[in-house]
C-alpha positions in Angstrom: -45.4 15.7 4.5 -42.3 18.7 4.6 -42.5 21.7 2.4 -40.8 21.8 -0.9 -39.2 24.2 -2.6 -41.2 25.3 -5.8 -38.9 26.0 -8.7 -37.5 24.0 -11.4 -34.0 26.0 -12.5 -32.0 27.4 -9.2 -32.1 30.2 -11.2 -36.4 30.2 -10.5 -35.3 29.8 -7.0 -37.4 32.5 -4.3 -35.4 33.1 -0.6 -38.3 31.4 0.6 -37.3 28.4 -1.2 -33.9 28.6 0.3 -35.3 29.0 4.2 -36.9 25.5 3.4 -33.3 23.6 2.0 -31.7 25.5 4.9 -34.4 23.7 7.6 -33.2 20.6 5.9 -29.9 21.1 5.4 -29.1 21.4 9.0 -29.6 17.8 10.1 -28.8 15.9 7.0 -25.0 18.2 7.7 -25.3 17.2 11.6 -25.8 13.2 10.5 -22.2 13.7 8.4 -20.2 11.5 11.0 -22.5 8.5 10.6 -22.5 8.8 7.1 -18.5 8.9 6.7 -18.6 6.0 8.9 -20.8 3.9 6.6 -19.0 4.6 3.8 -15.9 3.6 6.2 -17.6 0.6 6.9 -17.5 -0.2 3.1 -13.8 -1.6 3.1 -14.8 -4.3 5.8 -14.0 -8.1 4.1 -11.8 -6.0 1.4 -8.3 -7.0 1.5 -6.8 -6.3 -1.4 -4.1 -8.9 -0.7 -3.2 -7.5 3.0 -2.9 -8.8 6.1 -6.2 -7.0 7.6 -8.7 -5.5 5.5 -9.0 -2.0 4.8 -11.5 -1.3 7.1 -9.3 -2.8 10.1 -6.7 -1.1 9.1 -8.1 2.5 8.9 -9.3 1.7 13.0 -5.1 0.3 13.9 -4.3 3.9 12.1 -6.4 5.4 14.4 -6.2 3.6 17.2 -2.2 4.2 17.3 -2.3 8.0 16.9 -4.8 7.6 19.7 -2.6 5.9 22.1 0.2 8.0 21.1 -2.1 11.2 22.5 -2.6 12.8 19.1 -5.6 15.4 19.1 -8.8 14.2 17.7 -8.5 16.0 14.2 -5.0 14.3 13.7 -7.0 11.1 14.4 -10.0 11.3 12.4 -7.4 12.4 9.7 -6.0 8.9 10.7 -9.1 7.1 10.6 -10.1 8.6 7.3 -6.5 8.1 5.4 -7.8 5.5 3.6 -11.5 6.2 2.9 -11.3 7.0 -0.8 -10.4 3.5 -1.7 -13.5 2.5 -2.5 -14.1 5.3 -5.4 -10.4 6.4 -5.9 -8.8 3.3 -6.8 -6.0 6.0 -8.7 -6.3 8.3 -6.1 -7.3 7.7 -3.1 -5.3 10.3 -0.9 -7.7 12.7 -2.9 -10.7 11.7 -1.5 -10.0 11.5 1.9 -9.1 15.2 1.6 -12.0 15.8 -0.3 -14.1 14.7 3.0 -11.6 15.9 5.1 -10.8 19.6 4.0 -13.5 21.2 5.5 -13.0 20.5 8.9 -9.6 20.2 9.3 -6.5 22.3 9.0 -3.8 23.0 6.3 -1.3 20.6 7.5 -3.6 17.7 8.4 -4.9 17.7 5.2 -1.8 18.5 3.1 -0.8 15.3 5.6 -3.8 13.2 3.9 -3.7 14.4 0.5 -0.2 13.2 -0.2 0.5 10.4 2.0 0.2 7.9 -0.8 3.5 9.2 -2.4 5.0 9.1 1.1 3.4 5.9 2.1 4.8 4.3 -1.7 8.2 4.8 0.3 7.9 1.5 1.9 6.8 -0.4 -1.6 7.0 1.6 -4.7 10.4 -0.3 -5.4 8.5 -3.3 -5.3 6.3 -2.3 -8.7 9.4 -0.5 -10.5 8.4 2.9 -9.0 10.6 5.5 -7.7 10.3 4.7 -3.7 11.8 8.3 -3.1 9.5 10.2 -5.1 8.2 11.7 -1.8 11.9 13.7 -1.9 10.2 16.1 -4.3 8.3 17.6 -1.2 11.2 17.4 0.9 11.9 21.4 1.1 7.6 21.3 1.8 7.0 22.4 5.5 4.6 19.4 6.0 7.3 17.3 4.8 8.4 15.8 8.1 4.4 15.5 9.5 3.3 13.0 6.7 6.6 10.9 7.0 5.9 10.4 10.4 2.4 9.9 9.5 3.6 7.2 7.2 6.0 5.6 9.4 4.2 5.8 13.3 0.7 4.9 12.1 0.1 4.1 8.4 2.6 2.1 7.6 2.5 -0.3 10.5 -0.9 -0.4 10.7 -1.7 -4.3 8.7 -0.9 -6.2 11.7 -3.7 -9.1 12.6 -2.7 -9.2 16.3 -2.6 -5.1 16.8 -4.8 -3.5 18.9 -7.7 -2.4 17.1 -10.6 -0.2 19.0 -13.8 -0.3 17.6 -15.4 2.7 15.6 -17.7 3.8 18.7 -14.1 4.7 20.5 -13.5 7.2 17.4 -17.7 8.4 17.1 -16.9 11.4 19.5 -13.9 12.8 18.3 -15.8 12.3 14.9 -18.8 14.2 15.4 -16.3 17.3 17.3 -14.6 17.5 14.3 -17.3 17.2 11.6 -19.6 19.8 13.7 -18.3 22.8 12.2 -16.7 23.5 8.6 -13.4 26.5 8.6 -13.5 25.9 5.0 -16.3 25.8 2.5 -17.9 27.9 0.1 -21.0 27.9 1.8 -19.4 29.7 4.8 -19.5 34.0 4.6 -16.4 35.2 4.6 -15.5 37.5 7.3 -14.2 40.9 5.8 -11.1 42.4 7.2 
């Protein structure tokens, strides 16, 4: 049986008790990856009216910024996009950064935070939106990145017959990216 921590109230908490979360904290941080995948895996058999399921789609996102040499943090960026779906219905873009912004840097996840206004381009017409609304970013300098987000990989990405690797060809790049936070409030602060 592990060692628990004996308090009730953080505020009861001994450093003792924090050297024993720390011990565990390590490999439930290190088993992120396969976590984020699960969820992933969520938006398998979920269509929502397209052409490939969510799930599918998320792995053509990636699998094109792959092939197009993108780094791996621009393609788990790609292979997360979508991710929030399942508990941001309203705001999905939000999630993804949510899980994202630790690990990756300002203009990746500027990228994913807002690609839904950019991505709306392509169909906001369609539901008496503004299509253009992504305009109101235009003087942003990650303007240009999350169009071409939107039109190279997102947008294209609902295609039955595209190539589609499987999550194991994504696992690696993954667990690089996920292995060390830049941003978190759990991280000391180096003073200048």
């Amino acid at each position: 049986m592990n060692a628990r921590a004996q308090f009730v109230r953080m505020q009861d908490s001994t450093a003792a008790d924090w050297q024993l979360i720390a011990g565990e904290f390590m490999p439930f941080a290190q088993a992120l990856p396969q976590r984020v995948v699960k969820h992933l895996q969520i938006l398998q058999g979920d269509y929502g009216g397209f052409p490939v399921d969510r799930y599918t789609h998320s792995l053509q996102t990636a699998t094109r910024a792959l092939k197009e040499g993108r780094d791996d943090e621009y393609v788990v960026c790609a292979l997360l996009h979508d991710i929030g779906d399942t508990l941001g219905s309203f705001n999905h873009p939000d999630i993804a950064a949510a899980i994202l912004k630790p690990f990756v840097s300002e203009e990746n996840l500027w990228m994913v935070q807002n690609h839904g206004i950019f991505q709306g381009h392509y169909f906001f017409h369609h539901l008496g939106l503004d299509r253009n609304l992504r305009d109101n970013f235009r003087s942003h300098p990650h303007y240009d990145r999350t169009e071409e987000f939107c039109a190279l990989y997102d947008n294209p990405a609902f295609d039955p017959k595209a190539e589609t690797l499987p999550i194991e060809e994504f696992m690696p790049m993954l667990q690089r990216v996920m292995a060390q936070p830049r941003n978190s409030i759990y991280l000391k602060k180096e003073t200048p």
